[in-house]
C-alpha positions in Angstrom: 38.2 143.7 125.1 40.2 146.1 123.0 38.8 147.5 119.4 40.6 146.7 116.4 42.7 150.1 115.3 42.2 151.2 112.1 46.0 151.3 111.6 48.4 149.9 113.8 52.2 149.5 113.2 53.9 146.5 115.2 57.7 148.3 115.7 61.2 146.9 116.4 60.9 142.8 116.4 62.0 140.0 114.6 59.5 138.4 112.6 59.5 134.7 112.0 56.8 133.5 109.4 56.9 129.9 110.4 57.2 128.5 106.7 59.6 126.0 107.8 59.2 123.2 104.7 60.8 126.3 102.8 62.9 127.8 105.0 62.4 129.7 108.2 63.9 133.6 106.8 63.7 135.8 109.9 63.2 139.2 109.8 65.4 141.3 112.1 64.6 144.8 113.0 61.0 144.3 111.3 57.2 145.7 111.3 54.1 144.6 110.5 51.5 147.0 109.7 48.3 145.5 110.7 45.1 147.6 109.1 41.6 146.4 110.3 42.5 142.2 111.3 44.9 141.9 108.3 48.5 142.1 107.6 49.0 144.7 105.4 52.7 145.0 104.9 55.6 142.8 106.7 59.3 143.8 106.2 62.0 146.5 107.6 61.3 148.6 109.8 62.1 151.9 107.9 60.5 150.7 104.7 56.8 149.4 106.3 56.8 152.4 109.0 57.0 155.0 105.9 54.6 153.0 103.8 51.6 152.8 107.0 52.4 156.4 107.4 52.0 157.5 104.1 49.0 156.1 104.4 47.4 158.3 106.8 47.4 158.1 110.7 48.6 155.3 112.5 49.2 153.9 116.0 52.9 152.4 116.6 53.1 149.9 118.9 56.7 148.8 120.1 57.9 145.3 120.8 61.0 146.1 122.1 62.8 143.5 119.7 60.6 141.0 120.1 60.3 137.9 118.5 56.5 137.6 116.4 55.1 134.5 115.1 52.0 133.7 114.0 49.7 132.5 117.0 49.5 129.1 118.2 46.7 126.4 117.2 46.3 123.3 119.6 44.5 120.8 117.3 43.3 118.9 120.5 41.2 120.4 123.1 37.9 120.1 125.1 36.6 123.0 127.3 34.3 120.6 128.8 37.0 118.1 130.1 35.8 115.6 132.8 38.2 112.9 133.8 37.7 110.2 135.9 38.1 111.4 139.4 36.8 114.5 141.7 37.6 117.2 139.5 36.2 115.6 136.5 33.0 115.4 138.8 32.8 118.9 139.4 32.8 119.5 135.5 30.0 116.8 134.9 27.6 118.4 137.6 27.6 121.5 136.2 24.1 123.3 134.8 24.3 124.6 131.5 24.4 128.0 132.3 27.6 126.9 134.9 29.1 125.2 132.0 28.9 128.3 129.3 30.6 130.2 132.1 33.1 127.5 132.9 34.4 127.2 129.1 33.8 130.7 128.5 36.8 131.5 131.0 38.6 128.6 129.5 38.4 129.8 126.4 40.1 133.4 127.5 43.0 131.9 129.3 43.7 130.0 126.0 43.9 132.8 124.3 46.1 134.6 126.2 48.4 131.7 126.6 49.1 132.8 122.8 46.5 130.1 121.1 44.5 131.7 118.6 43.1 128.5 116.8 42.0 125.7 118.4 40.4 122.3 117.3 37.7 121.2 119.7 37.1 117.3 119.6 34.0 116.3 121.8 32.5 119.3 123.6 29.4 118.9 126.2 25.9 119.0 124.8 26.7 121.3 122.0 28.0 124.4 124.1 31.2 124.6 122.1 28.7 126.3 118.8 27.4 128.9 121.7 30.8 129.5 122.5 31.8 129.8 119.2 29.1 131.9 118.1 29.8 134.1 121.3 33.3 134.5 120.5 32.8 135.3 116.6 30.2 138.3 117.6 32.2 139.1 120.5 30.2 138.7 123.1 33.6 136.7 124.4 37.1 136.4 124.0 38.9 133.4 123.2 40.2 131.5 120.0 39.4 130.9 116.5 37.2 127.4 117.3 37.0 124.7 114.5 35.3 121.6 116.4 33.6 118.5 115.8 31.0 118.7 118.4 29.8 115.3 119.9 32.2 112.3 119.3 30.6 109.7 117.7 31.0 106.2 119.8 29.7 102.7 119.5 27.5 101.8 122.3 29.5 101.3 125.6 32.3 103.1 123.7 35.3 105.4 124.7 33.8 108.2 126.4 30.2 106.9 126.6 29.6 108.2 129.8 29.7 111.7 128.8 27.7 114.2 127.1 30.6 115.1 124.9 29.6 111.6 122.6 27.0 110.7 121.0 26.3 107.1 120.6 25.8 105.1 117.8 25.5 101.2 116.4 25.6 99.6 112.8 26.5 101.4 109.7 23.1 103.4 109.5 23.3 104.7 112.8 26.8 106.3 112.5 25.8 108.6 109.0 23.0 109.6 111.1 25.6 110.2 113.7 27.9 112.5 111.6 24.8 114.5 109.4 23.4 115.2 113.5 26.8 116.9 114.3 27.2 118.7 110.8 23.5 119.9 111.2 24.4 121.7 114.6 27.6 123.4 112.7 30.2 121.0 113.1 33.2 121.7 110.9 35.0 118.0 111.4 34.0 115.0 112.3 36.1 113.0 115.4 35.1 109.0 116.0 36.3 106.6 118.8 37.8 103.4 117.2 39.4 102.3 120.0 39.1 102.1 123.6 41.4 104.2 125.4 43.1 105.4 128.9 40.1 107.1 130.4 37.7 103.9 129.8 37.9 101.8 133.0 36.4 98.7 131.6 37.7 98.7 128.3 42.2 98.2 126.9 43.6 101.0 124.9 43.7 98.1 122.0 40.4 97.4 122.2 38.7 97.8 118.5 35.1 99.6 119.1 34.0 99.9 115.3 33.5 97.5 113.0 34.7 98.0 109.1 31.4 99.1 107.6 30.4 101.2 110.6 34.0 103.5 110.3 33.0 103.5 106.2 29.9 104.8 107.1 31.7 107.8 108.8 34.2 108.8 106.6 32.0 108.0 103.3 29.1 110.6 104.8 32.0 113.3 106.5 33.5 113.4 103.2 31.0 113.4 101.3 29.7 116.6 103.2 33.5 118.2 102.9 34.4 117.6 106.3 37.5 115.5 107.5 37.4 112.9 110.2 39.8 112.5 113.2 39.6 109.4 115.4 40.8 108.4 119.0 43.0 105.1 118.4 45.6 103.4 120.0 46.7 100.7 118.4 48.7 99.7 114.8 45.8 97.7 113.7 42.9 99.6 114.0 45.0 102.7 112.8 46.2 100.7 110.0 42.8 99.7 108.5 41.5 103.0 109.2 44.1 104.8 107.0 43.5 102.5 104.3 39.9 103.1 104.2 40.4 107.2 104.0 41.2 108.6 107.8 42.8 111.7 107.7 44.1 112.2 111.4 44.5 109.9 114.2 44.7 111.1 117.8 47.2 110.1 120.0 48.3 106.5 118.5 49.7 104.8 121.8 50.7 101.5 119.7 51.9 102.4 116.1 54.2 100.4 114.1 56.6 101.0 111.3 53.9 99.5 108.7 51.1 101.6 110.0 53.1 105.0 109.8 54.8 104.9 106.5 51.0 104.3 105.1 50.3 107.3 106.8 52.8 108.7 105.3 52.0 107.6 102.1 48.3 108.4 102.3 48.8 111.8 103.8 47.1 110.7 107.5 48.4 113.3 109.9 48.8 112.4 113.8 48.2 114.6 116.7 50.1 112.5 119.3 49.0 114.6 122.8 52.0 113.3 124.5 51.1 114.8 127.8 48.2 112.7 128.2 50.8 109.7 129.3 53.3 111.9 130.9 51.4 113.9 133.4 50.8 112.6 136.9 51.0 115.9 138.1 47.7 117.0 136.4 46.5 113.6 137.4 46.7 113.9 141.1 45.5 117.6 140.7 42.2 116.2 139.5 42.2 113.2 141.5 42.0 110.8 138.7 41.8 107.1 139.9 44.3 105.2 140.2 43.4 102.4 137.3 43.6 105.4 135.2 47.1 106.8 135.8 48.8 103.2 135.6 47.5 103.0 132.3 48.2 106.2 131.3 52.0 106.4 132.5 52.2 103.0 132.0 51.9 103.6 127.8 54.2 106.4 127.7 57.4 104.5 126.7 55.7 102.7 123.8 53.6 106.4 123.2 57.2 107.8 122.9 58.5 105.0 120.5 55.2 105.5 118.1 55.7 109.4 117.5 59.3 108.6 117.0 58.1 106.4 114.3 56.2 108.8 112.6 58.5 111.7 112.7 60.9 109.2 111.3 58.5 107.8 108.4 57.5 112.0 107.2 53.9 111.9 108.7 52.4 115.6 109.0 52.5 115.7 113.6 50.4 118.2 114.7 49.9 120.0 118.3 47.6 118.9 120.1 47.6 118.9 124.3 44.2 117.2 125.2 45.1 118.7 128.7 42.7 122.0 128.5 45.5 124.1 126.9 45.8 127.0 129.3 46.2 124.4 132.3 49.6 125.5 134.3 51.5 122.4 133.8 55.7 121.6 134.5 56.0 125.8 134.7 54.4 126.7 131.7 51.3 126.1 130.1 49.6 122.7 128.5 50.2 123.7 125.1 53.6 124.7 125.1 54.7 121.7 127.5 53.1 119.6 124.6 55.3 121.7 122.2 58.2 121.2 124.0 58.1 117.8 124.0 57.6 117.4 120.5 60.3 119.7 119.7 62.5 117.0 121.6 62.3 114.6 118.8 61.8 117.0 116.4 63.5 120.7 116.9 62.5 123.9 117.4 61.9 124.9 113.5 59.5 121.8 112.7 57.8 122.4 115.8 57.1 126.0 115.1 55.7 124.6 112.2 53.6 121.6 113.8 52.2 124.5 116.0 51.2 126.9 113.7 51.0 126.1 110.0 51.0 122.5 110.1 47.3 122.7 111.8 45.8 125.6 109.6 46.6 123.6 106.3 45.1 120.3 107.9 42.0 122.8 108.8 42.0 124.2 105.7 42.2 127.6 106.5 45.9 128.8 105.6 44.9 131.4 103.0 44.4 133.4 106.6 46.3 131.9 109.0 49.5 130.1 110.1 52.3 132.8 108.7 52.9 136.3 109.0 52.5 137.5 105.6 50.7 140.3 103.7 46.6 140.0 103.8 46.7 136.7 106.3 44.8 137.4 109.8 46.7 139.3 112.0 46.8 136.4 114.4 50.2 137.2 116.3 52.2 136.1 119.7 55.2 138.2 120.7 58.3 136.9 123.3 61.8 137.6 124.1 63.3 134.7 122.8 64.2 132.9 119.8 61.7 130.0 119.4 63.9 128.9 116.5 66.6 128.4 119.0 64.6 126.6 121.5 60.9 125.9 121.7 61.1 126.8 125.3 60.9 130.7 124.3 57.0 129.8 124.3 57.2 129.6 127.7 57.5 134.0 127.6 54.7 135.0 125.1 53.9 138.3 126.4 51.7 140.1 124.0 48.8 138.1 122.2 46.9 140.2 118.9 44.2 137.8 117.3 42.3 139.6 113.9 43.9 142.8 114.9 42.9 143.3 118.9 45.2 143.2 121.0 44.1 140.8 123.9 47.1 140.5 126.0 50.2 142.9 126.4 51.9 142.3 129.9 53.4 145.9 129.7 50.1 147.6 130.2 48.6 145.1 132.1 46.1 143.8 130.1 46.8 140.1 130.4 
């Protein structure tokens, strides 16, 4: 892993800063001068190369005109994945010393897919805070983490048959539930109120909490300052979970135009993992069942029709791949096919934003991340093309920085 410089200058690329609710204002021909892991000055090229150098010795490094946003965050993710099937098997038999290795390496490859933030939401038996210890002293290299630990289930729930939940019953049970996962460093909070497409004996509509118990989460999570995401699928269950304070919903197979404009209204953003019923290929990889993959591509259309709806009604969509987000998927990575996709119904500008600032803000970290701008992490992906033009230009990142170390540049091999 490389050491951070003490004054690096980023030379000859066009810097995009991803503030697309004011206006995207690219920079052509620009710096950044990144001392220590922060942006210390962003602008022309002749006006931040004096001002670094001025300043005493610095180390240019040339992009060759490429284009630099901030780095990705994939709001969606779980190392410790284990699917239905064979090679969800493999993951579930692993030791715990085979498993830190395992997500270890996953964690790498995300981060030099070009995600620098990610949002874990149900990890096995705690090894996402080793991870994320591991990474933070850097002991290993992968993203900025933010996760929720063990999702919290009803008994029999969604996921129940992992050690990535944690299961609970009645209203007293589920605070316990949420202080266990803040006392072991959680930073959010994710629930299962519905069942879902991985749950053999259970229908994606299938309600899983009852009124007091979902309270009981979000009345403890907030009162600890943590928000709360949940797995749901359909309008109803979304709909009286918004009203009673949810602030994200994961995937929502089944909305309705009632359901998202109170989303809307109530500022409930929606992570809608649209690979997750669009991806056979991954499916047959794994060897997921076949129960499993007719439910999953059998919701897509109506998984479709629901983000379309909330696009349409102004709620906050978010990346988020629930494939591991390094996975090679359709010739590119997890992440960026999920991007793409979204961009479809929404463009290249908004999805640069629902890829990078959109998910800092909901994490509530963008005095530091999510735009390339004076004292904010330098957290930074560089490619050839113009993601503003099409979303696809993900596809090329080729140089990764995250807090000032550069962990992938293709040109010198360090990928």
């Amino acid at each position: 892993m490389s050491t951070v410089e003490p004054n690096l200058l980023l030379a000859h690329c066009t810097v995009l800063d991803a503030r697309v609710v004011d206006g995207v204002n690219p920079i052509p021909d620009a710096a950044v001068w990144v001392r220590g892991d922060r942006i210390a000055a962003v602008g022309p090229y002749a006006e931040v190369a004096k001002e670094a150098r001025d300043a005493g010795a610095v180390r240019e490094v040339d992009l060759d005109g490429a284009y630099l946003t901030p780095g990705l965050a994939n709001m969606h993710t779980h190392f410790s994945l284990s699917l239905p099937g064979a090679g969800g098997d493999d993951v579930k038999t692993m030791g715990p010393h085979d498993l830190a290795y395992y997500m270890a390496d996953g964690a790498r490859r995300t981060l030099h897919c070009g995600v620098t933030t990610v949002r874990c939401v149900a990890e096995k038996d705690h090894a996402d805070f080793a991870l994320r210890r591991a990474i933070a002293a850097g002991r290993a290299q992968g993203p900025r983490i933010h996760t929720a630990g063990r999702a919290l289930v009803c008994t029999g729930g969604h996921g129940h048959e992992s050690s990535d939940t944690l299961e609970c019953d009645g209203p007293v049970g589920f605070r316990h539930g949420v202080r266990s996962q803040i006392k072991a460093g959680a930073d959010l909070i994710k629930v299962m109120i519905s069942g879902g497409i991985a749950g053999e004996h259970e229908r994606i509509n299938t309600p899983q909490l009852f009124t007091d118990e979902l309270a009981a989460v979000l009345e403890t999570a907030h009162a600890w300052g943590r928000k709360v995401t949940a797995h749901a699928g359909p309008a109803e269950v979304i709909g009286a979970a918004v009203e009673l304070g949810l602030d994200c919903v994961e995937h929502g197979y089944q909305l309705t135009p009632q359901v998202v404009a109170r989303m809307a209204e109530q500022g409930t953003a929606l992570v809608p993992t649209l690979l997750v019923t669009r991806c056979k290929e991954f499916f047959d990889e794994l060897g997921v069942p076949e129960w499993m993959q007719c439910r999953s591509l059998g919701a897509g259309p109506r998984h479709l029709e629901s983000f379309a709806m909330a696009v349409d009604a102004g709620v906050e969509v978010l990346l988020g791949s629930d494939m591991p987000p390094f996975w090679h998927f359709e010739g590119t990575n997890a992440t960026v096919r999920e991007l793409e996709y979204m961009a479809e119904r929404i463009g290249p500008a908004r999805a640069l934003h629902a890829g990078t600032r959109g998910p800092v803000r909901w994490l509530g970290v963008e005095e530091d991340r999510g735009t390339v701008e004076v004292g904010k992490l330098a957290d930074l992906i560089a490619m050839d093309e113009d993601p503003l033009a099409a979303t696809s230009a993900f596809r090329g990142v080729r140089w990764v920085m995250k807090g000032g170390r550069i962990a992938r540049d293709d040109r010198t091999e360090t990928a």
